[in-house]
C-alpha positions in Angstrom: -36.9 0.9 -60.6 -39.6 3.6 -59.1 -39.1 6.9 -60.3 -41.1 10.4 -60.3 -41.9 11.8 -64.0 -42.5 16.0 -64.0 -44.8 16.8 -66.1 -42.9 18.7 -68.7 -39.7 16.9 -67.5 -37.2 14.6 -69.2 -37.6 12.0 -66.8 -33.8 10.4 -67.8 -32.7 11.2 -65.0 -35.6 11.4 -62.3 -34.6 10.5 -58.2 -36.2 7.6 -56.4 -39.2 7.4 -54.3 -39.8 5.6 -50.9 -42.8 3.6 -50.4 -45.1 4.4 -47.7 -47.9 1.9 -47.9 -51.2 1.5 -48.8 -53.8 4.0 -47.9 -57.2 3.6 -49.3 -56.1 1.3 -52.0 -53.3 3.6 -53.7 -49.9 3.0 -53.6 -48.2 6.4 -51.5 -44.6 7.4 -52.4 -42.5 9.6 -50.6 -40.5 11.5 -52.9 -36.7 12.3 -51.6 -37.1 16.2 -52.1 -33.5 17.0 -51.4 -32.8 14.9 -54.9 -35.6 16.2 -56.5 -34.7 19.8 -55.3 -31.0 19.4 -56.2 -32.4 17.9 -59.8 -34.9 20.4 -60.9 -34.3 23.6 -58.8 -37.1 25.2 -56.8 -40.3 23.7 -57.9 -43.2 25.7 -59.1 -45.9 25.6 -56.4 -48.6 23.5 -57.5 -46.5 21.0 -59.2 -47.6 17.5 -58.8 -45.4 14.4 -59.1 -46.6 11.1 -60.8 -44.6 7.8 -60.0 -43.7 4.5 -61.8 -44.0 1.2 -59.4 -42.3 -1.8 -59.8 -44.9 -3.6 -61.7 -45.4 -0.1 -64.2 -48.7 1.4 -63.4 -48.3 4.9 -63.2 -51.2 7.4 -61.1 -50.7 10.8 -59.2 -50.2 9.6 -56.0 -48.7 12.1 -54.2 -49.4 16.3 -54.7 -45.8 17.9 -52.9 -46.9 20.8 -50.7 -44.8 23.7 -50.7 -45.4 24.0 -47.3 -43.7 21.0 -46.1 -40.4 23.0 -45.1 -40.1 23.3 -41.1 -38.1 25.2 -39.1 -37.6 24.3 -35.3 -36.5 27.0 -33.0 -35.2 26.0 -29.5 -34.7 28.1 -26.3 -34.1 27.2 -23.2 -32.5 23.3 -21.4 -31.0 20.4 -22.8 -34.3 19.0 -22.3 -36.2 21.2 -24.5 -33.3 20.4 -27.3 -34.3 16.8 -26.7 -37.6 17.7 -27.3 -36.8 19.6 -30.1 -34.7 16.9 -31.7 -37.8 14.0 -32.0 -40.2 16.5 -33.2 -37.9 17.3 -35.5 -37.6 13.1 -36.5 -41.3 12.8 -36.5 -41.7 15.7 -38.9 -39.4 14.2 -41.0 -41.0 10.4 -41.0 -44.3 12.3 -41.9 -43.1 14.1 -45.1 -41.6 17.2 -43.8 -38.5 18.8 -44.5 -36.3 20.5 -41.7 -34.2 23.5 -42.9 -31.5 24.9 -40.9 -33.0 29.0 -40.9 -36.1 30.4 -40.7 -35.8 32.3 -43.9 -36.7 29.1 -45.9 -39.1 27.3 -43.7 -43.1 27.6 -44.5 -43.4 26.3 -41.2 -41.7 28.1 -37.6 -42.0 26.4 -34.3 -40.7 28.0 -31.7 -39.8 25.5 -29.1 -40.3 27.8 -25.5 -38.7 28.1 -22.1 -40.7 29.4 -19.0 -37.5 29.3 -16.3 -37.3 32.9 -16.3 -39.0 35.9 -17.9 -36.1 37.0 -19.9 -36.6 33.7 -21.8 -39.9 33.9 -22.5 -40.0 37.4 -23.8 -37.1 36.9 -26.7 -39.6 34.1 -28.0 -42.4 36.5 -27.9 -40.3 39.0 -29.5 -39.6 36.5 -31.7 -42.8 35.8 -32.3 -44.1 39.1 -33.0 -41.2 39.1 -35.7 -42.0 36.5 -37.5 -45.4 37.1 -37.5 -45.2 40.2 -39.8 -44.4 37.4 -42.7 -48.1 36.6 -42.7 -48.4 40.0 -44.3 -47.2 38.9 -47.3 -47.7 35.4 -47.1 -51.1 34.6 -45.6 -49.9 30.5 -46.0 -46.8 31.2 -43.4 -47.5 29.0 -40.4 -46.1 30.1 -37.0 -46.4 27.7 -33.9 -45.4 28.0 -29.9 -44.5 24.6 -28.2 -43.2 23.5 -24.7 -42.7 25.1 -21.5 -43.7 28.9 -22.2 -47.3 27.6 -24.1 -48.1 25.5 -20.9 -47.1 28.3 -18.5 -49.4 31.0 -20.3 -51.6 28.9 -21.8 -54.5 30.6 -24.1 -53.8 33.6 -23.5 -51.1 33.8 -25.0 -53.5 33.9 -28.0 -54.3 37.0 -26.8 -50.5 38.5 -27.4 -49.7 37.0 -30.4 -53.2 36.9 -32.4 -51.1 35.3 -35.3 -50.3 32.0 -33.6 -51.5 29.1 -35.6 -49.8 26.4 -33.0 -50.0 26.3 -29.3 -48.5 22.8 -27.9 -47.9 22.0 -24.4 -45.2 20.0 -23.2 -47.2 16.5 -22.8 -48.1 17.0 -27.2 -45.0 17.0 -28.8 -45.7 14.3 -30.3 -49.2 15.5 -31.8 -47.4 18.5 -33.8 -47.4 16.7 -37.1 -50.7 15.5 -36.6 -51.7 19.1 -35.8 -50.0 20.5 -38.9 -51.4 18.2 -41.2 -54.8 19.3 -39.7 -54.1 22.5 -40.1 -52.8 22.7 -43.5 -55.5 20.0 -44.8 -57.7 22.4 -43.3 -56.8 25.4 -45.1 -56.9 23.4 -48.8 -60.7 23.2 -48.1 -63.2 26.2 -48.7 -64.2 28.7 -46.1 -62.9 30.8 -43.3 -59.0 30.2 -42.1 -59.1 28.1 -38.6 -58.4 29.8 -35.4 -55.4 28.8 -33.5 -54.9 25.0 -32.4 -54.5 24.4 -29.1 -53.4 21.3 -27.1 -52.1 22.0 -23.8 -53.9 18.8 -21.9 -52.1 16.2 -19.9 -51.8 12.8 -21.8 -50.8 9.5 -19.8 -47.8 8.2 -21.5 -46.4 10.8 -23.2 -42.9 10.4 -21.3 -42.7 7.4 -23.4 -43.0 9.5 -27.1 -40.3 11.2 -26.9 -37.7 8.5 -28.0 -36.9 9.2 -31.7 -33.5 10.6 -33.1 -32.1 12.2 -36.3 -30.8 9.5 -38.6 -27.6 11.1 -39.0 -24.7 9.1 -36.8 -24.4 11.1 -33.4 -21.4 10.7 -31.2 -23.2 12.1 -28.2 -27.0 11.7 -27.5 -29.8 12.7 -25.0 -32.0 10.1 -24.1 -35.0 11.1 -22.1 -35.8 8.6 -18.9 -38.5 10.5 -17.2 -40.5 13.8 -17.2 -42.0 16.9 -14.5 -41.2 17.2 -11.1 -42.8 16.9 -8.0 -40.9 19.3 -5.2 -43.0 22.2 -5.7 -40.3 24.7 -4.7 -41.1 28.1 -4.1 -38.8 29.7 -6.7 -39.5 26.7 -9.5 -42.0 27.1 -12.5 -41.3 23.3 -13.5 -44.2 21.3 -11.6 -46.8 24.2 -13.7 -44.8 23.2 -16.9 -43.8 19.4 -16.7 -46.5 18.4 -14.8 -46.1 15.6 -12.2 -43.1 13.3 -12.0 -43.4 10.7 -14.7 -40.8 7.9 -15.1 -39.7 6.2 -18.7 -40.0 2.2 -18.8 -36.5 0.7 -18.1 -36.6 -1.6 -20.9 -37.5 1.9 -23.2 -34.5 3.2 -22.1 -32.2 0.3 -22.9 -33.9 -0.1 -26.2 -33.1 3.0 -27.3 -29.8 3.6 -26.4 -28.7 -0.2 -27.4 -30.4 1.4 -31.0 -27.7 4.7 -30.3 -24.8 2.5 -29.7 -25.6 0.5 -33.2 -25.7 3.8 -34.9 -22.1 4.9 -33.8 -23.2 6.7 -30.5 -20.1 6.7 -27.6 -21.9 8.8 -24.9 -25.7 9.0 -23.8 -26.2 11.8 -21.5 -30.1 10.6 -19.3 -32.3 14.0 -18.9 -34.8 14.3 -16.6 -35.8 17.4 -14.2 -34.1 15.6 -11.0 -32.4 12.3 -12.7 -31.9 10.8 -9.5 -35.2 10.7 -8.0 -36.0 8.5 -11.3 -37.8 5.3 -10.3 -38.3 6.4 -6.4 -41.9 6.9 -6.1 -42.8 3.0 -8.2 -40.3 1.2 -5.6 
């Protein structure tokens, strides 16, 4: 059975590993850090794990970051909470931990409404908070996502200096990419790396946001299309969604046929104006 030794450890009763797959001809393991965590107590920073495969051969094959803990915080519409919820999933299927407060989390992403002002300035309030913790932890990451990063764009570099993160609403899907960049980045030599930015369209990305928690949900949003194209006087949405994007039928079905197998009794479909979904391809 796989297990992971601490060095130092009586290994008697050590939590299992998941196999990820091969990368460059080593075996990777993902180790279940809520065992290990609950096992050991807080690990020493630093720490690495070694694992035991089926066939016995034993090699460090996978150093635990202590900044793998993320927290995601969401403002705004049932969409953004969507969006929120398969970050969140992807985090988790690249290594990453979501905790519930931001008091644990090495990692903050603030997940940003642009409807009205009010909105926007609690999460740059919030953001100016939070950023004080780089004062006495220089590792602390904070990010801005969604619909307040693609409404001010850069410059909102210029009123919270500290922002490591800026995502627009067509990259959600790129934020663990990003991190890992960015914290593979700062294990290297040299000068800390200015803010990441990615507020660029991106064909298809109405189609990434499709992953749920694994935890049995009851209710569920399911995403069928994205932006808006009525340009009303009073409505921030086209500058922040983009143009009216629509989710393959068959998508949708998948996914909420993979809900209903899970336990799910009610989908709720989000889009900015459901009903126009499909209009403009007939």
């Amino acid at each position: 059975m796989s297990a992971v030794i601490w060095p130092g450890q009586d290994n008697s009763n050590t939590p299992p590993v998941t196999l990820l797959g091969d990368v460059a001809g080593r075996v990777l393991w993902r180790v279940h850090r809520a065992q290990v965590f609950g096992s050991y107590g807080r690990r020493r920073s630093g720490c690495p794990a070694y694992a035991i495969d089926p066939a016995g051969g034993m090699g460090l094959v996978w150093r635990l970051s202590h900044m793998n803990r993320v927290y995601i915080k969401t403002y705004g519409c049932q969409m953004n909470e969507r969006d929120s919820e398969a970050v969140a999933s992807k985090l988790r299927a690249r290594g990453y931990s979501v905790v519930e407060t931001e008091h644990e989390a090495d990692v903050v992403l603030l997940n940003t409404c642009a409807v009205r002002d009010q909105a926007e300035q609690k999460a740059i309030g919030k953001s100016g908070r939070l950023a004080k913790r780089k004062r006495t932890n220089a590792d602390f990451i904070l990010g801005v996502m969604g619909c307040m990063a693609q409404n001010r764009g850069e410059s909102l570099v210029d009123t919270l200096p500290d922002l490591d993160l800026l995502v627009g609403t067509q990259k959600f899907h790129r934020v663990p990419e990003m991190l890992d960049n960015l914290l593979e980045s700062r294990r290297g030599l040299g000068p800390r790396p200015a803010t990441l930015v990615d507020l660029d369209t991106e064909a298809g990305s109405e189609e990434t946001i499709r992953e749920h928690g694994t935890e049995r949900q009851v209710s569920a949003f399911v995403s069928i299309m994205q932006g808006c194209n009525m340009h009303c006087t009073f409505c921030i949405v086209p500058k922040t969604r983009g143009a009216e994007r629509y989710r393959g039928m068959d998508k949708i079905v998948e996914e909420v046929r993979e809900l209903a197998a899970k336990g799910t009794r009610e989908v709720t479909l989000l889009g900015q104006i459901v009903n126009n979904y499909g209009l403009r391809q007939m």
